[in-house]
N, C-alpha and C positions, 0 to 999 in steps of 0.2 A: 538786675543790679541790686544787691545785698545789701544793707547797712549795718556796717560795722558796729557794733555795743559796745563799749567799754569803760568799764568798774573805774574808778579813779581810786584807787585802795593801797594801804600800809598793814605790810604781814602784823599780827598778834604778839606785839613783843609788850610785855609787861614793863610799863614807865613809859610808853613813847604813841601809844594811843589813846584816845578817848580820856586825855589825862582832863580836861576839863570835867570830869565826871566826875574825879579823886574829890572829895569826897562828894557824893553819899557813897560812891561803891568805894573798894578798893582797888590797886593798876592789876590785880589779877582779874578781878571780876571784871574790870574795866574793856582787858585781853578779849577775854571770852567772850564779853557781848560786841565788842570788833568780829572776832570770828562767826557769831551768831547773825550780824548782819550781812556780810559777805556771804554767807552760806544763803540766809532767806534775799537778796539782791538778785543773787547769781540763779536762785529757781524760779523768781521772777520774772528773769529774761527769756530764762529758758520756757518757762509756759507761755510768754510773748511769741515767742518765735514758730510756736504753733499754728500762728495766725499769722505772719507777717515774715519776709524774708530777713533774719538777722543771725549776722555772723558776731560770736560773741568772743569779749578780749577781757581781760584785767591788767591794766595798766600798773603797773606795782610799782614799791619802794617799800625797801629798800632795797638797794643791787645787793645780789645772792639770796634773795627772798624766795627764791623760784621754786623749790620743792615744798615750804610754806603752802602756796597756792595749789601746789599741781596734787595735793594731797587732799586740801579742804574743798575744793573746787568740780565743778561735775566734769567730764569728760572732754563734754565739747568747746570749752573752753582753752583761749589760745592765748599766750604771755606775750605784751607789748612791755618791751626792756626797761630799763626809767632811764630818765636823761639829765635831765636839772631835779631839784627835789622840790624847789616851789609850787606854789597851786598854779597860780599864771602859767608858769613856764612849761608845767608839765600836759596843762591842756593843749598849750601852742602843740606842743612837738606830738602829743598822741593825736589831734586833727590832721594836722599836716602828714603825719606818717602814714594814718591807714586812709586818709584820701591819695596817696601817691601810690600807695598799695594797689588801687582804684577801685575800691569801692562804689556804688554808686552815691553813698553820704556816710555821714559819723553820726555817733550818738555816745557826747559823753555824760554819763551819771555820777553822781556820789552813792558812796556808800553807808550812807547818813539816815539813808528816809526807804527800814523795812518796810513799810505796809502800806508806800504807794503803789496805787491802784495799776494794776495790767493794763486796763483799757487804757491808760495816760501811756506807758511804754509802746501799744499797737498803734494808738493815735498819733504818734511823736513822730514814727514810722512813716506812717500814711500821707503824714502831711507835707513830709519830705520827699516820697517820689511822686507826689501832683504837684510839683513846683519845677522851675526851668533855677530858681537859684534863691535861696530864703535860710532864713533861720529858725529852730522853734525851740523856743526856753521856757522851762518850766520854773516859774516863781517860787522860792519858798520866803518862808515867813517871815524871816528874819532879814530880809532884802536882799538873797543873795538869789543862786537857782539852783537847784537840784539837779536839771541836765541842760544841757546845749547840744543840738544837734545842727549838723550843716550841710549842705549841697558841694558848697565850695569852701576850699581854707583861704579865709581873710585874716590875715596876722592880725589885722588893727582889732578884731573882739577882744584882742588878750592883751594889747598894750595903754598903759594909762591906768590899770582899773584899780581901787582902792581894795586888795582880798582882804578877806575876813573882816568886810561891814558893812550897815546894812544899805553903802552905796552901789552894792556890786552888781544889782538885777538893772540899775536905773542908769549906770555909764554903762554897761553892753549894748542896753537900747540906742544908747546914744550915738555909741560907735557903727551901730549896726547903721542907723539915721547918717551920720555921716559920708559911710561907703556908700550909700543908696541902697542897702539892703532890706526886705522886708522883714518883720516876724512875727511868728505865730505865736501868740502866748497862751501854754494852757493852764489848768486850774491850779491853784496857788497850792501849795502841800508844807511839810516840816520837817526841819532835819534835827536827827537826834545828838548835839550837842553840849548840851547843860542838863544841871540841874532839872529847869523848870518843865526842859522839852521832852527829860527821861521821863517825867510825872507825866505827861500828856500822851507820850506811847504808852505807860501804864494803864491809865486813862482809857484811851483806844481799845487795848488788847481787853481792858477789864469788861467793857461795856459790849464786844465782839462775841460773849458769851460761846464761844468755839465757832462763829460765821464771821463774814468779815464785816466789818465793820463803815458805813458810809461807801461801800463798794472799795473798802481798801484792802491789799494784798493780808491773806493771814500770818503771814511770817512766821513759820510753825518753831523753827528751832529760836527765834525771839522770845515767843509768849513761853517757850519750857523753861528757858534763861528765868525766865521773867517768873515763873510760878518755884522753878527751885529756889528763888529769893525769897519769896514771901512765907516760908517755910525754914529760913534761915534765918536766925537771929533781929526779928523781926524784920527781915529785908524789905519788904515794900515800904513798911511806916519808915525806914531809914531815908527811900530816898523820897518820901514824901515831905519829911521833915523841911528836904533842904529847898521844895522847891514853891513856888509861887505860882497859884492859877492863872491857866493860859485861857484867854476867852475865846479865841476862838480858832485856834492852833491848829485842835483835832479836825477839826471841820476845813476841808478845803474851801475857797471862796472862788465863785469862778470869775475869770479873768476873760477880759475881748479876744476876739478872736484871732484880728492880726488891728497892728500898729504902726 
């Protein structure tokens, strides 16, 4: 019983990603480091799956994105259509479809957080088929998660929830509390968003010295993004300028077990 992966991702269209990042980068550069984490996401999964049964998807948007992906994307990769374009709405329908698929569980990520850790992808995995029915959600920093994976699709994770703030990790517990479901939580990670959060993957990648860093993913085609900027028109001091220290962003913080 295989568990489904799937990218929650929008093709590399210049103006309509990573626009919170306008400035320090600009929406080309913005583009680019979209396609640079998709690309380091999706080989993430793929060295996960080395270790662990998973069937791997990109859940896209925008509709007619499809040769986008099938071009940037490795082979084993397989296109879950879009449906609605909200964040809410778009996890309801990619849970519910590739659990009807039947799968034995789901596992949805962002494409937000290159350089989490593999071991969190294997363990996400693991924790889902030693369970008879659970949840397991990966915290990030800003209160929301990074992935949700399920056994079973419960509508009610996805209904109620405030997206995009930082009450979003804290009413899924709720809901999950609710139906009586349990969940596993693992260690808290970061999604690259802003300003503050680009300086913190900078941050990371800097300190990585070419190994990974705090045992997180290397993100190979991130950190070249990342160094042809700093070799561009001052590009790193650019997006330093905009951002404010994160104390303890880079650093996962671990989180209980189950809740």
């Amino acid at each position: 019983m295989r568990c489904a992966f799937a990218i929650m991702a929008k093709a590399s269209v210049a103006g309509t990603v990573k626009t919170r990042l306008v400035p320090p980068l600009t929406h080309a550069e913005a583009a680019e480091l979209n396609s640079c984490f998709l690309t380091d996401v999706a080989a993430n999964i793929m060295a996960a799956a080395k270790r662990v049964g998973i069937e791997a998807f990109i859940a896209y948007h925008p509709p007619g994105s499809e040769r986008f992906f099938k071009d940037l994307l490795p082979s084993g990769f397989k296109l879950l259509p879009p449906k609605e374009p909200t964040i809410g709405r778009s996890l309801f329908h990619a849970a519910r479809d590739l659990l009807a698929a039947g799968y034995g569980s789901v596992c949805l990520i962002n494409a937000d957080s290159p350089t989490l850790p593999t071991d969190i992808l294997v363990e996400t995995v693991r924790q889902l088929v030693g369970s008879d029915d659970r949840i397991v959600i990966g915290p990030a920093a800003d209160g929301g998660y990074y992935l949700i994976g399920l056994k079973r699709f419960h509508p009610r994770l996805f209904e109620e929830i405030d997206w995009s703030t930082q009450r979003v990790l804290r009413q899924t517990l709720a809901r999950a509390g609710e139906i009586g479901v349990s969940a596993a939580v693992l260690p808290e990670w970061y999604d690259v968003d802003d300003a503050p959060t680009l300086a913190a993957l900078v941050g990371e990648i800097r300190l990585s010295s070419g190994t990974s860093h705090r045992n997180g993913y290397r993100a190979p085609r991130t950190a070249a993004f990342l160094e042809k900027l700093a070799v561009k028109n001052g590009g790193i001091e650019r997006l330093l300028e905009y951002a404010h220290p994160l104390r303890s962003q880079v650093a996962p913080r671990q989180a209980p077990g189950n809740v």
